[in-house]
C-alpha positions in Angstrom: 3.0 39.9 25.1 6.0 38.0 23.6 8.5 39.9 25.7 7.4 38.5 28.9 9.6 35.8 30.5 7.0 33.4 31.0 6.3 33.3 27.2 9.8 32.3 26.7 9.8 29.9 29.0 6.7 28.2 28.2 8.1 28.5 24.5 11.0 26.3 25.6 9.3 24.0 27.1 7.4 23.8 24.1 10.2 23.1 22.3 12.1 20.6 24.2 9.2 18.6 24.9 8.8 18.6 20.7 12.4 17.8 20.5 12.0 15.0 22.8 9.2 13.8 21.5 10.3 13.5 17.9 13.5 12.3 19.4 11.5 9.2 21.3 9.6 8.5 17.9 12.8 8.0 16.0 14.7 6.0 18.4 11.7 3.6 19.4 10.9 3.1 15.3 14.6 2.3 14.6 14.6 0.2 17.2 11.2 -2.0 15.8 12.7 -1.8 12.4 15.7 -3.6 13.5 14.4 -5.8 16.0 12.2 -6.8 12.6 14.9 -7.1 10.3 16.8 -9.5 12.5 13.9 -11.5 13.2 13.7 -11.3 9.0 16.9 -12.5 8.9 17.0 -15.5 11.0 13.6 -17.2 9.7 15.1 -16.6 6.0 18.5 -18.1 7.4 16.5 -21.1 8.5 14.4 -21.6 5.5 17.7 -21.3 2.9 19.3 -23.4 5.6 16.3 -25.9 4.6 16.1 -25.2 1.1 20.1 -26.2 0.6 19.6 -29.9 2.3 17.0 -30.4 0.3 18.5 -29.7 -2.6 21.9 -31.0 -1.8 19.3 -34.4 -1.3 17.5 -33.9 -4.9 21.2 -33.8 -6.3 22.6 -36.7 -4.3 19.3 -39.3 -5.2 19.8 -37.9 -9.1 23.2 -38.7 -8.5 22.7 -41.7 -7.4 20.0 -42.8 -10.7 22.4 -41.7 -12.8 25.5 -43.8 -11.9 22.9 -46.7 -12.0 21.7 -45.8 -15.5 25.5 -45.8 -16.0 26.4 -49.0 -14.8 23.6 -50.9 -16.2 24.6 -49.1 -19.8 28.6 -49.9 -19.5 26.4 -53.5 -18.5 24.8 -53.8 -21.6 27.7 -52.6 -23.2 29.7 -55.4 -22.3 27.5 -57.8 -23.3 27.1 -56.5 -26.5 31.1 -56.3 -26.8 31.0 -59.8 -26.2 28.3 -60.9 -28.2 30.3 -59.4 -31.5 33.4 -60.7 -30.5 31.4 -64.4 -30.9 30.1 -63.6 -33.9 32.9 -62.2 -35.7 34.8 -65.1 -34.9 32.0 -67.3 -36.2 32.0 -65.3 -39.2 35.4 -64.3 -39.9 36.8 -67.8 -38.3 39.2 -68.2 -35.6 42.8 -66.8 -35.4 45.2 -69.6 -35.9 47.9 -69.1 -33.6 
């Protein structure tokens, strides 16, 4: 029964291939896993890549309108400035100097 030698043996053989086996799952899964992850990890790298010129883009255009917007304010403002300047000396007469 059990305490013959080929029973042992074939148990062991049993066993490593078992061992093996599992051994050969684990390593060919980690393997995928990572081989996944890094592919992961390089089309995400890409699309922040993308993402950031885009934005640094949006930012740089809105920039742009702004200081415009500025300019044509600071514009207005000056003329404005002006403006009161002739009228207050229309108003309030000229300094005699």
């Amino acid at each position: 029964m059990v305490t013959e030698p080929q029973i042992w043996t074939i148990i062991g053989v049993l066993a490593a291939t078992l061992v093996g086996m599992v051994t050969l799952t684990v390593t060919l899964t980690n393997r995928t896993i990572v081989t996944a992850v890094q592919g992961l990890r390089g089309e995400l790298g890409g699309q922040i890549m993308a993402l950031r010129g885009e934005l640094l883009g949006e930012v740089n255009s809105l920039r742009a309108e702004m200081n415009a917007r500025f300019d044509a304010v600071n514009t207005r403002i000056d003329a404005l400035d002006r403006d009161v300047q002739v009228v207050s000396a229309e108003v309030f007469g000229r300094p005699r100097g």
